[in-house]
C-alpha positions as CSV (number, residue, x, y, z in Angstrom):
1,X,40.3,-10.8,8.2
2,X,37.6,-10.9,10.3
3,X,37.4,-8.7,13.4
4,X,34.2,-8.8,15.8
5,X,34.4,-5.6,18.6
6,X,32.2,-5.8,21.2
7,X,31.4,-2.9,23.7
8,X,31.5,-0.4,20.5
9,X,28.9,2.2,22.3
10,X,31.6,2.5,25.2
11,X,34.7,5.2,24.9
12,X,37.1,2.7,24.3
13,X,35.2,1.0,21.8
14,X,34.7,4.2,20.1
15,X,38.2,5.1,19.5
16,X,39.0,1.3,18.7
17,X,37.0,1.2,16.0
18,X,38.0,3.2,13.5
19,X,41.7,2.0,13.8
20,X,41.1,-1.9,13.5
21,X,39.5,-1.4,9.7
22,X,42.7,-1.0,8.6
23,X,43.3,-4.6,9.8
24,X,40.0,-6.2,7.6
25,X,36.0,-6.0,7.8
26,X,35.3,-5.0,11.5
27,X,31.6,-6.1,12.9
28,X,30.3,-4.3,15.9
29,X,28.2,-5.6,18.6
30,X,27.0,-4.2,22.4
31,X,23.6,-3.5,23.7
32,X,22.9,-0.4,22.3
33,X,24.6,0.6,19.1
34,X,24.1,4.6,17.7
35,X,24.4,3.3,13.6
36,X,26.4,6.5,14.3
37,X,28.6,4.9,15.3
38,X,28.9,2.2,13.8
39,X,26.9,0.9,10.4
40,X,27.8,-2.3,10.7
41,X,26.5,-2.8,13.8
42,X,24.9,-6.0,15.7
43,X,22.3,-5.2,18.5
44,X,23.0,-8.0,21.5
45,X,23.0,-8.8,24.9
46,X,25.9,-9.8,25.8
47,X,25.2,-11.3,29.0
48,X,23.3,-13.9,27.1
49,X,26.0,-16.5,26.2
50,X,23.5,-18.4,23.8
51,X,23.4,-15.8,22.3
52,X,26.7,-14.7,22.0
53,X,27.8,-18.5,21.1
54,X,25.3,-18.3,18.1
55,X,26.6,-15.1,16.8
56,X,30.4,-16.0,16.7
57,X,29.7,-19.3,14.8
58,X,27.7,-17.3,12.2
59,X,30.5,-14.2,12.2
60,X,33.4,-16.6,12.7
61,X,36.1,-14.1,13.6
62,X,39.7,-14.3,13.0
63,X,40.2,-11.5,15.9
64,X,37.9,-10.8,18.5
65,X,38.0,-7.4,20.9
66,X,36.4,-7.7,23.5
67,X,36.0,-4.1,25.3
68,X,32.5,-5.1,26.6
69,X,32.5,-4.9,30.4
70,X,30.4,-4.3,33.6
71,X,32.1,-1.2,35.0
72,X,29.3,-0.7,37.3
73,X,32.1,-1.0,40.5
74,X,29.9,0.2,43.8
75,X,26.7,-1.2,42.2
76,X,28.7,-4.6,41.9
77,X,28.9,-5.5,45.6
78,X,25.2,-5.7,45.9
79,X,25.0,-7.3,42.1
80,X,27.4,-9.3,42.0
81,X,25.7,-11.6,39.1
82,X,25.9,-9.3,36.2
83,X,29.4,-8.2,37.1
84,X,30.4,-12.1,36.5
85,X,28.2,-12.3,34.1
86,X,29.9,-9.4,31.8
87,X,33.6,-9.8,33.1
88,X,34.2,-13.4,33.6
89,X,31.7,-15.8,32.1
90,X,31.1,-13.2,29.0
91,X,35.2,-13.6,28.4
92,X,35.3,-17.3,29.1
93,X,32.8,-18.1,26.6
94,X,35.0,-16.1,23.9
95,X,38.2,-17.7,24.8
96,X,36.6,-21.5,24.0
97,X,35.1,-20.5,21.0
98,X,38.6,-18.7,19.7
99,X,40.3,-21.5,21.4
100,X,38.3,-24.2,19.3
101,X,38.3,-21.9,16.0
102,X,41.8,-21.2,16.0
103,X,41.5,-17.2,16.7
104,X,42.7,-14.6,18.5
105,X,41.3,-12.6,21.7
106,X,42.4,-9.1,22.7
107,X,40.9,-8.2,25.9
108,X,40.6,-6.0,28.1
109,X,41.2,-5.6,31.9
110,X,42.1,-3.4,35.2
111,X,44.2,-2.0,38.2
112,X,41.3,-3.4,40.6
113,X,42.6,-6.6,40.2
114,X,45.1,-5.6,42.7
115,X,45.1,-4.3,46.7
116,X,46.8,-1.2,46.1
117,X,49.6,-2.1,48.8
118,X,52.3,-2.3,47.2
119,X,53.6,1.5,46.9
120,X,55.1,0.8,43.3
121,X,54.2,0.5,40.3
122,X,52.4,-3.0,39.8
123,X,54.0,-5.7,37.3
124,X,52.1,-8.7,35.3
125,X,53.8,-10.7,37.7
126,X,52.9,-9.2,41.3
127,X,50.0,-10.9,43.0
128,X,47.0,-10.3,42.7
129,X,44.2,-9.7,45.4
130,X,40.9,-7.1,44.4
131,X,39.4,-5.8,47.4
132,X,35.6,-4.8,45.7
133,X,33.7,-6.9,43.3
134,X,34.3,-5.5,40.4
135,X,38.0,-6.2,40.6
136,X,36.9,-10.0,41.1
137,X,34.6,-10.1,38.2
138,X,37.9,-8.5,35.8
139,X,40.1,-11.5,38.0
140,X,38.1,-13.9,37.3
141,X,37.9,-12.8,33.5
142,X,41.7,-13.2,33.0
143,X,41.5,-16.5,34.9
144,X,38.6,-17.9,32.5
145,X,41.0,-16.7,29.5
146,X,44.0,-18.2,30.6
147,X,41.9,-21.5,31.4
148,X,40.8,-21.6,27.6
149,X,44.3,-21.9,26.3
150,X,42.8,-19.6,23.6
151,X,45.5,-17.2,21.6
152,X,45.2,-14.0,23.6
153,X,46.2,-11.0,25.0
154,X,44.8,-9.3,28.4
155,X,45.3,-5.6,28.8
156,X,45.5,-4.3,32.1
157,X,44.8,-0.6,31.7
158,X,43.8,2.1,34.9
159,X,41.5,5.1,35.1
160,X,40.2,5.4,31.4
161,X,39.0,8.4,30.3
162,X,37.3,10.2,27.0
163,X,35.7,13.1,25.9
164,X,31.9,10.7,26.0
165,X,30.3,8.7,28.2
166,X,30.7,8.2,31.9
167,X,34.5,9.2,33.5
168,X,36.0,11.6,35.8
169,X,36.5,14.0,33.6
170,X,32.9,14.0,32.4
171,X,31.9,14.2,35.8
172,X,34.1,16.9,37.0
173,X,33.0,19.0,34.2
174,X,29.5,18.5,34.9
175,X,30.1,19.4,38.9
176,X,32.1,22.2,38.1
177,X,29.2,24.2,36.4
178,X,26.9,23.2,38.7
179,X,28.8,23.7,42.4
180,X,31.5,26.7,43.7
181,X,33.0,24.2,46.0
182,X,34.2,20.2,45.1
183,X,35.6,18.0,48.1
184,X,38.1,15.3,46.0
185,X,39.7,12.5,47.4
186,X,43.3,13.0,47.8
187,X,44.7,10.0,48.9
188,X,44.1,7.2,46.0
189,X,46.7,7.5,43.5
190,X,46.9,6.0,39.6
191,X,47.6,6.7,36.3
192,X,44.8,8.6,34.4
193,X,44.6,7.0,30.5
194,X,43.2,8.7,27.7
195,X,40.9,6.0,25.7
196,X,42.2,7.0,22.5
197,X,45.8,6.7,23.7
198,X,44.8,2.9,24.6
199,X,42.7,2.3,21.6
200,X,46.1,3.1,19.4
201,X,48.8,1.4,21.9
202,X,46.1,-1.9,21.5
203,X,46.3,-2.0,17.7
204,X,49.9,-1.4,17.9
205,X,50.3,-4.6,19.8
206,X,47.8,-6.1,17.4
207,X,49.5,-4.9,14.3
208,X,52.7,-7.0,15.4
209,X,50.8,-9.9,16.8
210,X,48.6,-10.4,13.6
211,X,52.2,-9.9,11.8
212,X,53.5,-12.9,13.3
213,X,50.3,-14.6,13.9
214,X,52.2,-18.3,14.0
215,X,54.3,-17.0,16.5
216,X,52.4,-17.3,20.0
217,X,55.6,-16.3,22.8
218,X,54.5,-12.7,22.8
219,X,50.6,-13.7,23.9
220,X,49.7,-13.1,27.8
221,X,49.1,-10.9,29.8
222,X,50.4,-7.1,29.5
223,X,50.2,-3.7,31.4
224,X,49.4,-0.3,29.5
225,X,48.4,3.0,31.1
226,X,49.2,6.8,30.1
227,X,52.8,7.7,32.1
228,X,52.0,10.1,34.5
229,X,51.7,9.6,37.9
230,X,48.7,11.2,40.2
231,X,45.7,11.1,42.4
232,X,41.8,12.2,41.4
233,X,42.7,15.7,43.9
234,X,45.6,16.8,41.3
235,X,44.2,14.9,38.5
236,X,40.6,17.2,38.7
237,X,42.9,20.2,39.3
238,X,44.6,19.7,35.7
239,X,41.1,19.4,34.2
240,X,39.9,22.3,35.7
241,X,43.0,24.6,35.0
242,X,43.1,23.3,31.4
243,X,39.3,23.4,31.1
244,X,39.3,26.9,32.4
245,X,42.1,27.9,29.2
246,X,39.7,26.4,26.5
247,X,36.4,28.3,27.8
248,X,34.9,25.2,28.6
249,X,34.4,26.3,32.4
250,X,33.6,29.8,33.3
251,X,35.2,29.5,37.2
252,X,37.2,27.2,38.5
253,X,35.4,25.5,41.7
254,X,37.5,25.6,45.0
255,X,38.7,22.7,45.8
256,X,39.2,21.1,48.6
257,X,40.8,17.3,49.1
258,X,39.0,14.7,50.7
259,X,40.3,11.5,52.5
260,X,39.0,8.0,51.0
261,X,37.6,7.6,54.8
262,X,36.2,11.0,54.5
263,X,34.3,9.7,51.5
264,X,32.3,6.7,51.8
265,X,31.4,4.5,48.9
266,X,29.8,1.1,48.5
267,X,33.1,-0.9,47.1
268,X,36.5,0.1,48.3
269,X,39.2,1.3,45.9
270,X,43.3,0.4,46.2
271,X,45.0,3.4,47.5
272,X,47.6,3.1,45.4
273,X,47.4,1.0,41.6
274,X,49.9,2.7,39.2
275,X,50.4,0.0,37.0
276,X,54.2,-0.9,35.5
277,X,54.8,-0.5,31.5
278,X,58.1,-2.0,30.9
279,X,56.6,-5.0,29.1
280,X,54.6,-4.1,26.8
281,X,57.2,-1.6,25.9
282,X,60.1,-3.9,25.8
283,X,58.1,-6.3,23.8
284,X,55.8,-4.2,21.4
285,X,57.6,-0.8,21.7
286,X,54.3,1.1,23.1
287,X,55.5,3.8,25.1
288,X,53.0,6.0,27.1
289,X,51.6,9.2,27.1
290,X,51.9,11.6,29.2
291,X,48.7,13.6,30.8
292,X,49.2,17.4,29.8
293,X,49.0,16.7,25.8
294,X,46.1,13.9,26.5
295,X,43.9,15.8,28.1
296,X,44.1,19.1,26.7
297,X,43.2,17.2,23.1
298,X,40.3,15.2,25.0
299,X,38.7,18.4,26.7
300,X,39.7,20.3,23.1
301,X,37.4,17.4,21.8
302,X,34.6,18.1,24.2
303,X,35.2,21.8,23.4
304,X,34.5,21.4,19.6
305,X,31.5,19.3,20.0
306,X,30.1,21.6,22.0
């Protein structure tokens, strides 16, 4: 099989490629590649869909993974061209190509796409309504799929985290050696995700699919993040306190919690976008993770790097 990854440079395509080899001969493409990496690696601008139309008839995947995005979200509402660009047209042109090749498209996509209003968990089913750009651009990503009438799946996945790049915990590592004091917004709530944990409950869902490959009733739209329940307040407390344990933080910052009014930014994030798991546990048997384990072995990660 042939399997194109895009986005390989990111933290989810990080952890994703080393488990889709065992499915066949996995090529690697984003806009800057580490051959670190990845050897077999493809140097591309993605937001040129010429481009990206050229390579796929030259590669001509079996399976492609698309964890390439624009995640850019309070830059987006003043740029709203390259979000579009990256998160809708980017996964539109994919979808024909697969739809006309007879592959398969595993993308990915996120809690923005909803309000935040609803005060449960969110289902594949609920309405949808984004309240910042960003969570359009993903929308209209899923729309564009759908549209194609490609073979796919869409992951819906919520506040992704690693031990590289740019995430929270990153971040609150960063802040914590530089500051004594960190004000955290208290009030938006969601499900922190380990990449790694969604890298392996993706191929999980790709082992079966690939397994029955003539079988297209399990394709659509699913909903996976790691199980536990929180907002960024508690969720920076648990990286500091387990931080603190593994000697990756001398002192522990006080902290003190911060209403989303309190806090200004650019775009405006749901209050509230826990997503619900039951379906791609009842259909794929993914269950998910919990935080405590995932983030001790992230920052443990971080720590052994150092």
């Amino acid at each position: 099989m042939n399997i194109l990854l895009t986005g390989v440079a990111g933290q989810l395509g990080q952890e994703l490629l080393p488990l889709l080899a065992q499915f066949g001969n996995v090529t690697t493409v984003d806009r800057n590649v580490d051959s670190a990496i990845s050897p077999k690696r493809l140097k591309l601008d993605l937001s040129d869909l010429n481009r990206v139309e050229i390579l796929l008839n030259r590669q001509r995947p079996d399976l492609v993974v698309n964890a390439a995005a624009y995640t850019a979200v309070d830059k987006a509402e003043n740029d709203s061209e390259p979000a579009f660009r990256m998160n809708a047209d980017l996964p539109g042109c994919i979808a024909r190509w697969t739809e006309r090749n007879g592959g398969f498209l595993f993308h990915f996509s996120t809690d923005y796409v909803f309000d935040g209003q609803k005060g449960q968990p969110y289902r594949e089913t609920d309405e949808t309504g984004p309240i910042n750009v960003y969570g359009e651009s993903k929308l209209a990503g899923e729309w564009a799929i759908a549209a194609s009438k490609c073979r796919f799946v869409v992951l819906r996945t919520s506040w992704v985290y690693s031990a590289h790049g740019s995430n929270f915990v990153m971040s609150m590592l960063r802040l914590a050696r530089e500051r004594s004091e960190l004000s955290i917004v208290s009030d938006q709530t969601g499900c922190p995700t380990w990449a790694r944990n969604l890298a392996s409950a993706s191929v999980k869902v790709i082992d079966r699919l690939l397994k029955y490959k003539t079988d297209s009733k399990n394709d659509g739209l699913y909903h996976y993040c790691d199980s536990t329940i929180t907002t960024w307040y508690e969720f920076a407390r648990s990286i500091f306190s387990t931080a603190s344990g593994l000697g990756l933080l001398d002192e522990i910052p006080r902290m003190l919690p911060l209403k989303s009014s309190q806090y200004p930014q650019i775009a405006q994030r749901p209050g509230f976008s826990v997503l619900d798991t039951a379906a791609i546990r009842d259909t794929f048997a993914v269950e998910s993770m919990g935080l405590n384990a995932s983030l001790a072995a992230c920052l443990q990660e971080i720590e052994d790097d150092k």
